[in-house]
N, C-alpha and C positions, 0 to 999 in steps of 0.2 A: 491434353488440355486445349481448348478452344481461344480465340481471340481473345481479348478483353480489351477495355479503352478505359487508359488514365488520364487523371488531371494531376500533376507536380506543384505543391505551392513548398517554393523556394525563392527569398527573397536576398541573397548571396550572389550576385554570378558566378561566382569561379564556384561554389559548391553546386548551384544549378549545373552548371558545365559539366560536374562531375556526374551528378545524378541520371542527367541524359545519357550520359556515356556507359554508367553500368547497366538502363533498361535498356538503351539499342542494341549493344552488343552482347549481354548477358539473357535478354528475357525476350526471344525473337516475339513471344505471342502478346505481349504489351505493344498495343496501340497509342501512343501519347497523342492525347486530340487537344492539348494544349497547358502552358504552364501559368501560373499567379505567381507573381511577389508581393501583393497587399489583399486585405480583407474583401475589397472593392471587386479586387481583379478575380480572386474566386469567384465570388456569386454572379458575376458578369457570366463567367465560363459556362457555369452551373446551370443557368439559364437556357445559356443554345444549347448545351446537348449533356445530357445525365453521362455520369461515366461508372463506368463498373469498381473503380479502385480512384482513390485517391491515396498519392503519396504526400504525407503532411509535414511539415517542418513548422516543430514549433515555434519559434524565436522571429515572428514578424514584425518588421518594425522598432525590433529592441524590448518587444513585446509577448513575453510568452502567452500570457492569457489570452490572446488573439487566437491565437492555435487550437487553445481549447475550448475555445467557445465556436469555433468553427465546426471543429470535431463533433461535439455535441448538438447542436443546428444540423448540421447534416444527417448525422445519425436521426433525429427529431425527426423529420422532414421525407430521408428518403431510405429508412433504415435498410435496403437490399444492399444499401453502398457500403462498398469494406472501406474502411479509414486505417490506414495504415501508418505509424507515428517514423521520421524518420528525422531524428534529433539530435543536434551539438551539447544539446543540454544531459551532460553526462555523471552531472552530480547533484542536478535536482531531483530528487527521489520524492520529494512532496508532488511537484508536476505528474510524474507518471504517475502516481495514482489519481490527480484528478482526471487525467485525460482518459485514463483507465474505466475510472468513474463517468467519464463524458460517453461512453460508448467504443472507444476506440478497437480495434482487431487486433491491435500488437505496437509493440514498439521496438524498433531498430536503432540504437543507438549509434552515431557516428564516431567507432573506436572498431578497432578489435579487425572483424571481420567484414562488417558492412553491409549491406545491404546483398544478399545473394536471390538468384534465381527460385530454390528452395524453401528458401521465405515468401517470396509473394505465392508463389503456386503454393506451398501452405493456405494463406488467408486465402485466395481465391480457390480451397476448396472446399473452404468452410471450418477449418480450423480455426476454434477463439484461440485469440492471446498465445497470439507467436512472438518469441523473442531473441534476438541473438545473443550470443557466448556473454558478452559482460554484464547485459544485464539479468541473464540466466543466473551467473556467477553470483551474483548478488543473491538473486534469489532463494537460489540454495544456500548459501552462508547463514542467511536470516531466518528460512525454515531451519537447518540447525541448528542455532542458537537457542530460536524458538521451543524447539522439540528437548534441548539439551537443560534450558532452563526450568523445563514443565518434569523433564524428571529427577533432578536434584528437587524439586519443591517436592513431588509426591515422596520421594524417599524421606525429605524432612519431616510432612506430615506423619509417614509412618515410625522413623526413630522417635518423635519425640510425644509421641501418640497425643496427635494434634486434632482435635475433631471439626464439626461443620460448624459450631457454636462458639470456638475458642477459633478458628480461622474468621470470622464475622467479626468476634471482640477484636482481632487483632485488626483488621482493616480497618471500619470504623474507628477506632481510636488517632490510625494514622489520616482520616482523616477530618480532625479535627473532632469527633462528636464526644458528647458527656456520656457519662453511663448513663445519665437519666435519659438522653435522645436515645442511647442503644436499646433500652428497653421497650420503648415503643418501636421497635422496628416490625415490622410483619413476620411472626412466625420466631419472632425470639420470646420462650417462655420463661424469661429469667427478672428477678428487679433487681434493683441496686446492690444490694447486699450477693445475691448468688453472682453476680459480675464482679465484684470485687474479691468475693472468692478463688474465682476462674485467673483473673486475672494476679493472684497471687500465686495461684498453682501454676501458673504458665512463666512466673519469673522462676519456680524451684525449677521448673525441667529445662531453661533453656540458660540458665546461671549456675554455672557451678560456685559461687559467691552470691547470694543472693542479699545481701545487704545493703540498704541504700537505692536500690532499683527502682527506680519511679516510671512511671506509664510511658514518656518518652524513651526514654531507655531500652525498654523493652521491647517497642516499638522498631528500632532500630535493631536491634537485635533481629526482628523476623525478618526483617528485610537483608541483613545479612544470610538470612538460613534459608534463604528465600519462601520462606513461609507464605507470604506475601508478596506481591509483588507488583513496584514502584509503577511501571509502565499500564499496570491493569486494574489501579484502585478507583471501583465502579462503589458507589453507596448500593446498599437493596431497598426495594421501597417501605415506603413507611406507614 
């Protein structure tokens, strides 16, 4: 791997301190042509001399949105630059995806393992969305949950022979609409009366007591069976 020249924005000293010490001694081919601790003091750098990587900390100023709005400007501006996230922010998971969203190359969390050598020669060699062990960790947990939840719902679908018309009735309801809005939906051929139908056939197959079951109810009910599902109730259009 060839030279390369970063710019560090860490606005910390004793974490700057730190950072400097694992790319001198860990990344001989990292050039540091200089570091920022405020917004200002980037694009001052940025100016004199373009760098091949930036190492970013998001938290400037007490500020995380600084960070990513950096990320993002720079990407804008000079997309050949890899932005590389290297953050205390270890349990805001809404951030990594903006910054994600901003354009960034990866994110290195400060836990775990750290910032290694392996990781930047990744991003600089064209690797997207490098990440170390914790927030890997995450990662995978969520894919499967994800994966874990989508097949309990097809198995529901299939025990309780749930179709694309009775999965619609059931979402819509949960959120908020009448039968009369469900029936002008695009590509539902049903009126009032066949929905109410459905919707009584869908409390016999998912009640073994079906007495008393009113549209809420039952609603809850798919969301138990996860017929539905809470995290992904999108309307279809109308």
């Amino acid at each position: 791997m060839q030279n390369f020249k970063v710019i560090i924005v860490e606005d910390v000293p004793l974490e700057l301190k730190g950072t400097l010490g694992i790319v001198k001694n860990d990344i001989p081919e990292a050039e540091i042509i200089g570091t920022a601790d405020s917004e200002a003091a980037y694009w001052r750098l940025l100016k004199q001399q373009l760098p091949d990587l930036v190492l970013l900390d998001l938290g400037l100023g007490g500020s995380t949105t600084v960070g990513v709005e950096l990320c993002r400007q720079t990407k804008e501006m000079h997309p050949q630059v890899r932005v590389l996230i290297f953050t205390g922010e270890i349990l805001n998971e809404k951030l990594w995806v903006d910054v994600l969203d901003a354009g960034a190359d990866g994110i290195i969390l400060k836990t775990g393992e750290l910032l290694t050598r392996n990781d930047v020669m990744a991003v600089m060699s064209g690797k997207q969305l490098v990440f170390n062990q914790p927030i890997l960790q995450k990662i995978v947990d969520r894919f499967k949950h994800s994966v874990g939840s989508e097949l309990v719902k097809q198995e529901a679908l299939v025990n309780y022979e749930i179709d694309e018309y009775d999965e619609r009735l059931l979402r819509h309801l949960a959120l908020g609409y009448t039968k009369e809005q469900i029936t002008q939906l695009r590509g539902m051929p049903f009126g009032v009366k066949s929905l109410e139908k459905r919707q009584n056939d869908l409390v016999q197959k998912l009640f073994s007591d079906s007495r008393g079951i009113n549209a809420t109810r039952l609603v809850v009910r798919a969301f138990e069976l996860r017929i539905i599902d809470i995290d992904n109730l999108e309307p279809d259009d109308e």
